[in-house]
N, C-alpha and C positions, 0 to 999 in steps of 0.2 A: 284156822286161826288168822285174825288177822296181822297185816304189817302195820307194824305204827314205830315212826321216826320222831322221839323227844330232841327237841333243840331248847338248853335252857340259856338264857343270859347269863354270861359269866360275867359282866358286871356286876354284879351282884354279889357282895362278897358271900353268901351263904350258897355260892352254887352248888358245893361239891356236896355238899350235905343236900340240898334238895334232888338231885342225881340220885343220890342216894334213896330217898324219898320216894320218887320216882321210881326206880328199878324194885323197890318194894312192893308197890302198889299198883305198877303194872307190868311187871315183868310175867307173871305168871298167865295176865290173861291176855295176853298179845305177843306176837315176834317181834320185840322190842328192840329198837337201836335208839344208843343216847349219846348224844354230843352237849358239852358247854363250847356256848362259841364264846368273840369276842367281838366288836363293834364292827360288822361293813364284811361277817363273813357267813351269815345265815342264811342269804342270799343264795349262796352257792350249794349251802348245806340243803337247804329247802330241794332246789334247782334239779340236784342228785336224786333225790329221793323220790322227786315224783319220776324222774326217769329210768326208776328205777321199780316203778310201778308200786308204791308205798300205797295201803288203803286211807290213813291219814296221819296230820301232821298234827303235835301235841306242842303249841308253841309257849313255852315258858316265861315270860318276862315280859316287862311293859311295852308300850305300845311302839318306841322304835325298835323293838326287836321283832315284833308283828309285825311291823310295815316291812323290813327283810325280808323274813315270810314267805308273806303276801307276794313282796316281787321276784321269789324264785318260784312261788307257784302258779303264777296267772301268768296267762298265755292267751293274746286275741286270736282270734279263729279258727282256736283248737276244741273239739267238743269237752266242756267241762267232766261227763260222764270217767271222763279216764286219770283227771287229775287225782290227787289225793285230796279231802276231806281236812279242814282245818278246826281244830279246839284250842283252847284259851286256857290257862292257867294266870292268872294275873301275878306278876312275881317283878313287879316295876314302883316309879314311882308316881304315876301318875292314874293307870290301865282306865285310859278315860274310855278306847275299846272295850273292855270286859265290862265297863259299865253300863254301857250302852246294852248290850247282849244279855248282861245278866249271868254272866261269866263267872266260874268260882271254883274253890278247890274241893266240893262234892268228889271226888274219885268214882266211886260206885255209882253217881249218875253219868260222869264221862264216859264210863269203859259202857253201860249199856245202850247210852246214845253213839256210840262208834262202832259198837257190834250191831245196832238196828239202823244203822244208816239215817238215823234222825237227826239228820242237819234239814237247815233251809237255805234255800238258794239266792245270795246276797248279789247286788250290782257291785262293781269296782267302777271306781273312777282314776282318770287316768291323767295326768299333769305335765305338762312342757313347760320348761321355762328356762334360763340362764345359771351355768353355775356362776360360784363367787369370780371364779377366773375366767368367768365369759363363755366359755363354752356352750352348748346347745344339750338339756339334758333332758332323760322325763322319767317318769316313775307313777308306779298305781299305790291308792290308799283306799283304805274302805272307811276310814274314820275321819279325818277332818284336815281341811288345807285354810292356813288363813294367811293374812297380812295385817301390821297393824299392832294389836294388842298381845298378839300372842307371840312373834315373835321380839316384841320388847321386852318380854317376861323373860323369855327364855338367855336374851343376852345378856341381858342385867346376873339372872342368876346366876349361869356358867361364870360369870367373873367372879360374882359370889362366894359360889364354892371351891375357890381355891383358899376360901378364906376361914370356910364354918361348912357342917352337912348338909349335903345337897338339898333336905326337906327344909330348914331353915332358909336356904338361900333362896328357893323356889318362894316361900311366903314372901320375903323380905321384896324380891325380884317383885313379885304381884303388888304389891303397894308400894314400889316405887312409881309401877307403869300406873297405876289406880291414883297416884297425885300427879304424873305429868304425861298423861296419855299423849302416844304420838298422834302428830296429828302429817297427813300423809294427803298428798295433792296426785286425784288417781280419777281413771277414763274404766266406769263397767262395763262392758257391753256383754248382750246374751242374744239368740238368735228373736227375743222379742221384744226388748227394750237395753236402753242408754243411759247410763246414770254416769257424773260428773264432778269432781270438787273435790275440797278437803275432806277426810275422811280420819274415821278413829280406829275403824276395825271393817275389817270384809274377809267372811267365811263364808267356804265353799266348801259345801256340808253333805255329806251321808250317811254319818252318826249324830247324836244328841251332842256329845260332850267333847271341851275339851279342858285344859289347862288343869288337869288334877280336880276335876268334878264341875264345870259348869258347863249348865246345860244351854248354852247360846241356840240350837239349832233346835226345839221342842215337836217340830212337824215332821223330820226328820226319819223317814222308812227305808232299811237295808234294798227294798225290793221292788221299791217303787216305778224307776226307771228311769228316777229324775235328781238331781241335785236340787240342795236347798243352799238359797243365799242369803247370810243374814248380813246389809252393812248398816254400819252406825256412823252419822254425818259426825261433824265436830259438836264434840259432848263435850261440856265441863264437866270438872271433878263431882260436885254435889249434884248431877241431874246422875251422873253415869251411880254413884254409891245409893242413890235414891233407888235406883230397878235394881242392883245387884244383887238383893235375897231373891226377886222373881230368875235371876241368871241363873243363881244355885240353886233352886228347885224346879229348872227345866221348864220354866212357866212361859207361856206368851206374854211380852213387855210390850205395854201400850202407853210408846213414847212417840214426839213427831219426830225425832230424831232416830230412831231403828228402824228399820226394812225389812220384809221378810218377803224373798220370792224365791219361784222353782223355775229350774230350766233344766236343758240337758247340754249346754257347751257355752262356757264363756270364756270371754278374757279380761287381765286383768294390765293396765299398763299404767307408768307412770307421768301424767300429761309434762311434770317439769324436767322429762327427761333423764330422773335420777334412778338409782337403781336401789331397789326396798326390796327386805329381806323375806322372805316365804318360808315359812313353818309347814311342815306337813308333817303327822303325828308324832308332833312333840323334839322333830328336829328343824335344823334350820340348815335347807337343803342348798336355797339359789336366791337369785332375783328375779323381778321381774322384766321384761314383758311374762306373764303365766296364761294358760291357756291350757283349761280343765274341760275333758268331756267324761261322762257316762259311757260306763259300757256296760247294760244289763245283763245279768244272771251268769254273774262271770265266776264265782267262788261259791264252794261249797261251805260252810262254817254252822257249829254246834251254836244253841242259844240254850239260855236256862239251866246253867248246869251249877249252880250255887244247893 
């Protein structure tokens, strides 16, 4: 039988009931251990468990709970063969992760993709950059780092919702940034080209999606070996609402204003010296200077399990 380690979001006010849910549904066909964590302690929990030689991890909640995960399971120049095996539940408000995967609460297809060892083997990317308090800090994601739009979204809302529910604030948040797009004076570089100037948005991509379903990054492959970068020069409001149904249904936007290229390591600075906020899935971690590499076939993770 195998071990498998549930960590669910206890943000989420319905944790203890889906615990519950949980222990129902896989308790019987696995040696099941279940924790609700709490914000900045999954990490550890994850950390535990692969050291503890767990065959995989059931990660409950949206996609900053994943990225927790994620960074107590991945380990560079350790052979992946011995880590534990990661599955999705989406149980958040965004799982622009599950989205991407295809991630879903089938049960009966997770437990026989965990018992058959049918995951595929995804690249991580890895991210340096500054905390709020200066510090030198870094962390891996599988799904999506930006600057720009996405963490304007996210500031706006968190103010938001100390006001109204999070889902409301998150919209509200989206179309405040959708009429007054930041606009952000930034230096690309990648180990094959230099890009320059004001800018709207620049993601640093190995999922399709972010922001609660758009699909900004459509070339986008877990196992490629490469990062995808999508930036957007300074858009006005009606050129940027004009492509935004091709954003939502993960289409290539054929504007002169978006960019789309792959590499395997950049960085991201700010030419006026200031310091701008970095989103990595779905939180807002640091500033910049950022500086993202590729680390191929570094995570084991379930796909298709809806």
């Amino acid at each position: 039988m195998k071990k498998v380690t549930a960590i669910i979001c206890g943000k989420n006010p319905n944790a203890e009931q889906m615990k519950e849910e949980i222990v129902r549904n896989f308790g019987s066909a696995f040696d099941l251990t279940c924790y609700i964590t709490q914000k900045g302690t999954a990490s550890a929990i994850a950390a535990q468990a692969a050291d503890n030689g767990v065959d995989a991890i059931l990660a409950v909640g949206g996609d900053g709970t994943i990225n927790e995960i994620v960074n107590g399971i991945v380990r560079e120049f350790v052979d992946i063969s011995i880590l534990p095996s990661l599955a999705l539940i989406p149980f958040g408000t965004g799982n622009d992760l599950a989205r991407t995967i295809n991630a879903g609460s089938n049960y009966a297809k997770i437990i026989e993709k965990i018992n058959n060892d049918d995951y595929i083997i995804s690249d991580v990317a890895s991210a340096a950059y500054k905390t709020h308090s200066g510090d030198d800090n870094s962390r891996y994601f599988v799904n999506i780092c930006d600057i720009g739009l996405g963490p304007s979204v996210i500031s706006k809302a968190e103010r938001l919702a100390k006001k109204m529910p999070g889902s409301l604030a998150y919209t509200l948040g989206a179309v405040a940034t959708m009429l007054f797009p930041p606009k952000i004076n930034i230096r690309l570089t990648t180990n094959d080209f230099t890009v320059e100037g004001p800018m709207s948005e620049i993601c640093v991509a190995n999922g399709k999606y972010f922001g609660g379903g758009y699909g900004i990054s459509p070339y986008s492959e877990f196992n490629d070996g490469l990062l995808d970068i999508v930036y957007i020069k300074k858009l006005s409001f009606l050129k940027f609402l004009a492509q935004l149904h091709k954003v939502r249904l993960c289409k290539f936007v054929y504007a002169d204003k978006i960019f789309y290229r792959k590499t395997t390591i950049c960085r991201i600075e700010s030419i006026d010296k200031n310091q701008i906020d970095i989103e990595i899935d779905g939180e807002l971690v640091g500033t910049t200077p950022l500086e993202v590499k590729i680390l191929s076939s570094s995570l084991k993770i379930f796909v298709d399990t809806k």
